[in-house]
N, C-alpha and C positions, 0 to 999 in steps of 0.2 A: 664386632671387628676391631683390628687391633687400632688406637688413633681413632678411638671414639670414646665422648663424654658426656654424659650428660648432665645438664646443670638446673639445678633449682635456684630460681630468682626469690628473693624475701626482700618486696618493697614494689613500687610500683608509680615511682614520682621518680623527677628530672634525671636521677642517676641512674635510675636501671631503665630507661629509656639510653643512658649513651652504653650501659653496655648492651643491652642487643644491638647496638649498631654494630659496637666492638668486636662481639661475638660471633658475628655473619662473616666479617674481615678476616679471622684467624685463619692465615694456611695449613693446609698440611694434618688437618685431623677433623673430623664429622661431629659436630658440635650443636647439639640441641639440649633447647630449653624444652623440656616437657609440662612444667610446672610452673604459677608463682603462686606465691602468696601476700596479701594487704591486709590490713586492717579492717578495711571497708568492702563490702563484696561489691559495691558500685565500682571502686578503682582497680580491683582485683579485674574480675569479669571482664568490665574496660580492657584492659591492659592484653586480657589474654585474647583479647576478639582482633585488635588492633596486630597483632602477633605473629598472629595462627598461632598460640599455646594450647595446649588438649587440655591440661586443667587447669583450674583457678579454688585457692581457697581462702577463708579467712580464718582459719585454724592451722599455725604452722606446724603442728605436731605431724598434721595428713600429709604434708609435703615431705619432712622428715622419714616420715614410715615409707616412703615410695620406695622401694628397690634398685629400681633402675639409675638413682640418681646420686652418682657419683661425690655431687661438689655442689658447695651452695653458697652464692653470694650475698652478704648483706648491703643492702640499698636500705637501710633504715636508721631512725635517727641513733645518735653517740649513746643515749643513755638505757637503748636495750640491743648492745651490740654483747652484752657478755651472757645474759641470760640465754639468749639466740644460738649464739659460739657453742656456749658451754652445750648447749642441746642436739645442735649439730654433730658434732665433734662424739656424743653418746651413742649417736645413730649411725654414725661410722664414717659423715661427709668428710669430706675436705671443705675447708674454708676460707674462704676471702670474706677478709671485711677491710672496706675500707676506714680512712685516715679521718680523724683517730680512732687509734683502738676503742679505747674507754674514757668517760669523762666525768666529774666529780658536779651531779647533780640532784644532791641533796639524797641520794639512796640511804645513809645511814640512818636521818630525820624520821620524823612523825609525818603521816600524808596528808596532816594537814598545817605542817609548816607553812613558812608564806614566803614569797618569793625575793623578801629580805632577808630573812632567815638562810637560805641559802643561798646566795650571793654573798651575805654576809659572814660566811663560816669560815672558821681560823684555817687560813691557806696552806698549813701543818699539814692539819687533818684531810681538806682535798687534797692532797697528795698523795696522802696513803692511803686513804681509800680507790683512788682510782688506780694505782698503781697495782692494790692488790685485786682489783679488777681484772684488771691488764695480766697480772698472775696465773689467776684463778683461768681465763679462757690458752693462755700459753699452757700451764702444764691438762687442760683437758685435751686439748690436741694431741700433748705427749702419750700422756696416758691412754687414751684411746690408740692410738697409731695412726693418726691424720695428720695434716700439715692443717695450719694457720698461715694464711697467708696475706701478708698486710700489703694495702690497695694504696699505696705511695707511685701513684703516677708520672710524679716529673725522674724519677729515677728511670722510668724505661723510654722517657723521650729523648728527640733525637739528638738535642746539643748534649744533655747529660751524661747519654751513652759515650758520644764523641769523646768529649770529657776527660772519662775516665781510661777511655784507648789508650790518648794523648796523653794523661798521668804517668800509667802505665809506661809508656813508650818513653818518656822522658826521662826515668829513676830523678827525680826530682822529689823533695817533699811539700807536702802543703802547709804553709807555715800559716796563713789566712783566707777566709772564705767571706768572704759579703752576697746575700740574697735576698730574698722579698717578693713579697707579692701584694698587690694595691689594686683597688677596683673603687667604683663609687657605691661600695657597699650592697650588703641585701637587702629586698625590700620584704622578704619574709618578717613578718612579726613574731615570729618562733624562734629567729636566727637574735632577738635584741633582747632577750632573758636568758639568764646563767639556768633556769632552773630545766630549761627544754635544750641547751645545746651544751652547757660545761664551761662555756668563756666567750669571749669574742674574737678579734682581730688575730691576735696570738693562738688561739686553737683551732680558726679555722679556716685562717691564710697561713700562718706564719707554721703552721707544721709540716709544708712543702717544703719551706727550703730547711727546716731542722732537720725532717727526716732525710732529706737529701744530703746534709751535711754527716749525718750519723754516719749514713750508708758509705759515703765514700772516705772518711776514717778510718770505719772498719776493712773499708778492702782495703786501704792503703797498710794497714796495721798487721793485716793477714799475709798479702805478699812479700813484705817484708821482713815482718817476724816470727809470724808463724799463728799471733793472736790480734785480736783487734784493737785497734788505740779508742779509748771508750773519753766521756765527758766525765772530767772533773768537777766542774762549780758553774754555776749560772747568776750571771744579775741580770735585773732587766726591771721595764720604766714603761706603764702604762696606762692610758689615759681616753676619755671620748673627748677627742679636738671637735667635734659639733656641739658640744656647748658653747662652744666661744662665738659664733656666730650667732645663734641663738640671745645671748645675754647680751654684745654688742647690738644687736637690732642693724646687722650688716646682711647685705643680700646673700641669697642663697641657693643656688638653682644644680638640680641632678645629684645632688649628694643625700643618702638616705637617712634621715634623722630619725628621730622617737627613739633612740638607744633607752632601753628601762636601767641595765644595773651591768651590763657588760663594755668593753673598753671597744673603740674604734683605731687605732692606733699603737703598737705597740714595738717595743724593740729586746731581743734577747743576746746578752752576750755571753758564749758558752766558750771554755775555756778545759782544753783537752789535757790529756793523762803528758802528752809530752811535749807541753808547753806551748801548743798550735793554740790558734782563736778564729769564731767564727762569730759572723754578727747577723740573725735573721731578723726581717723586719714583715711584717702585715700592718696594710691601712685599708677602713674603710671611707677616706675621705679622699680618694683619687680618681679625678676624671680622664677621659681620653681613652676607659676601652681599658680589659685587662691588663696587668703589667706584671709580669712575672720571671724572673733572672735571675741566675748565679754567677759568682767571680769567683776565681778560683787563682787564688796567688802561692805559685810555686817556688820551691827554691833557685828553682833555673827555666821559669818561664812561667806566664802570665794566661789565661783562659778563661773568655766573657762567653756566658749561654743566656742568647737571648729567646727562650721560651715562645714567649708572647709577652707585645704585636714581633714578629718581624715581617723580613721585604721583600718575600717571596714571590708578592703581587699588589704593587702597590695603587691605589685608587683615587681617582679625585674629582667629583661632581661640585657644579657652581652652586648644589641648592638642594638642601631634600628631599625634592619631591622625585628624583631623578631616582636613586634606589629607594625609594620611600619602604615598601614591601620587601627589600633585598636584607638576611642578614650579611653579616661582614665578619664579624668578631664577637668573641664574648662579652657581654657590658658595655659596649660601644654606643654612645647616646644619639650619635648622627651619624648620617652618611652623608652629609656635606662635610666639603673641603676635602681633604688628604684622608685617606683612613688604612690601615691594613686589609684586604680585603684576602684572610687565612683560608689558601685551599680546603685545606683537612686539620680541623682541631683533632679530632680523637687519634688522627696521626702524630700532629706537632706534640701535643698534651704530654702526648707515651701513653694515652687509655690501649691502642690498638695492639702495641707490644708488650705489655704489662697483662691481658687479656692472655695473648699467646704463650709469652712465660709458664703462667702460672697452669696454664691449660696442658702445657709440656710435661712441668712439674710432676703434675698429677696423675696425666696419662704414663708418662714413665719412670714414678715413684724415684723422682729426683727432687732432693732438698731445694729449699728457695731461700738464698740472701736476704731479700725482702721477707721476712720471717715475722712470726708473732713475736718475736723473740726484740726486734726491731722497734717495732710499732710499742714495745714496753718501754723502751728505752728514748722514744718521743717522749710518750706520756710522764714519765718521769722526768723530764728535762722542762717539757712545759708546764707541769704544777712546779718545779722548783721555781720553774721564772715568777710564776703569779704570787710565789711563797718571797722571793725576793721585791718582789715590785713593789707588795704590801707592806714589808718589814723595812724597805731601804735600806737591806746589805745583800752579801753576796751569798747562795747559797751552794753548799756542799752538797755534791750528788752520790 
């Protein structure tokens, strides 16, 4: 029937758990997962019992070859997001992958490099090799006749959309952008080596507000002129501030340490084709619950998005034990005292209208803004930063 799709999941850990939620939420078209696939056929199986999925495998290829299945999302880690794509995209899906596209973790090395060896490698060369990652899965999609479709969530949340109405509405231009996102970090041990995620702080907070910043450039640069106002140069300053604590012998509660070789902390300043700047920030060393924001300084008028927490319903227990068992928020260490208590994350987020989107996209072979094409143009901006951070100058994009 016509507004129907079906989707193959690829992963089966924290994220593709929020999109079947997301997925159930989409109005307006019949939307099933018949499929996933994991590494492991205990997290697989799992996943599809918990589901009601019909199948599970631990061979993505048998998922690929299915027929019925239109589109396929990656839920798996950054450093086999192209392999995946690229495979995808032959079998004729559509694909979402999410943020970041591609990530520079040590693919070009010997497999039996060591995990200073990669972290240690000339910031140059992660650049271009992930870049031509990021390449290599945009023109498969081309070539193939699929869309790639990059999974940059706060662009379809609700202050962002707002946002850019309001831009739009105002013929004003963006002369400055300040955003960020801070948490008190992961406590994956996966997430604190460059050789399993590509970076820290900077690639795997700080690509919200870039990619956000990208995105709303380009549309300002499209309605306007006809093409998009792209990034000129990037500097940027990165560091793990838990060491300081650590070497002082200063107390330390809730914040996640053991960082092996990636930054907790980071700042990028990107610097556009017509003279505009924007400054994004990611920390792992933020307590009180996610924090995630954009500012948007116009030439004739000013626009705070406050993401997450905000005050849609606000909480306040004398003690613990009161919602002990209750979530509240993402990262949120207590529910004592004052706390955000977010109706609907995967609505605030933009998971639920980013889901829909792309689900439209697909069903009615319409192009998507949020493009492979996008998510390239992250990736390039965040190894520039890491290639300036290193080198202390500014780099040319």
């Amino acid at each position: 029937m016509a507004g129907t799709v079906n989707i193959g999941l690829i992963g089966a850990g924290f994220l593709a758990e929020t999109r079947m939620r997301c997925y159930a939420q989409v109005p307006g078209y019949s939307v099933t997962v018949p499929a996933v696939a994991a590494r492991s056929a205990d997290s697989a199986r799992s996943f599809a019992d918990r589901h009601g999925i019909a199948q599970w495998h631990t061979d993505i290829t048998e998922l690929l070859e299915n027929p019925d299945i239109q589109m396929v999302d990656l839920c798996v880690p950054n450093h086999v997001h192209r392999d995946i794509a690229v495979a995808a995209a032959e079998h004729g899906k559509h694909v979402v992958c999410t943020k970041p596209l591609t990530a520079y973790t040590g693919q070009d090395l010997p497999a039996d490099a060591t995990d200073a060896d990669i972290a240690g490698r000339d910031p140059a060369l992660m650049l271009e090799h992930a870049t031509q990652e990021a390449t290599a899965m945009v023109e498969a999609a081309r070539s193939n006749g699929v869309q790639l479709m990059y999974g940059e969530n706060w662009i379809f949340a609700p202050p962002i959309q707002r946002a850019e109405g309001l831009m739009v509405r105002s013929g004003g231009s963006i002369l400055e952008m300040r955003g960020g996102e801070a948490h008190c970090g992961s406590h994956s041990p996966y997430s604190k080596i460059w050789r399993y995620t590509g970076g820290g702080a900077l690639l795997r907070l700080g690509a919200h507000p870039i990619g956000t910043m990208l995105y709303l450039k380009q549309q300002e640069g499209v309605a306007r002129n006809g093409r998009p106002i792209r990034p000129m140069s990037v500097m940027a300053e990165t560091c793990d501030l838990t060491t300081i604590a650590e070497t002082q012998g200063a107390r330390q509660n809730g914040i996640a340490t053991g960082w092996q070789d990636v930054e907790t902390w980071a700042t990028a300043l990107i610097t556009f084709e017509d003279g505009s700047v924007s400054v994004a920030y990611g920390s792992d060393n933020v307590l009180g619950g996610m924090q995630s924001w954009l500012e948007l300084f116009l030439s004739n008028s000013r626009i705070r998005c406050n993401i997450a927490p905000h005050d849609l319903v606000e909480l306040y227990a004398p003690g613990q034990e009161v919602f002990e068992d209750t979530y509240l928020n993402e990262k949120a260490s207590t529910t004592a005292g004052w706390n955000a208590a977010i109706p609907d994350e995967d609505w605030s987020s933009g998971h639920v209208a980013m889901c829909h989107h792309f689900i439209d996209c697909a069903v009615n072979e319409k192009p998507t803004p949020c493009d492979g094409a996008l998510g390239l143009e992250v990736t390039r901006v965040i190894y520039a930063a890491y290639q300036s951070a290193r080198e202390g100058r500014r780099v040319s994009l």
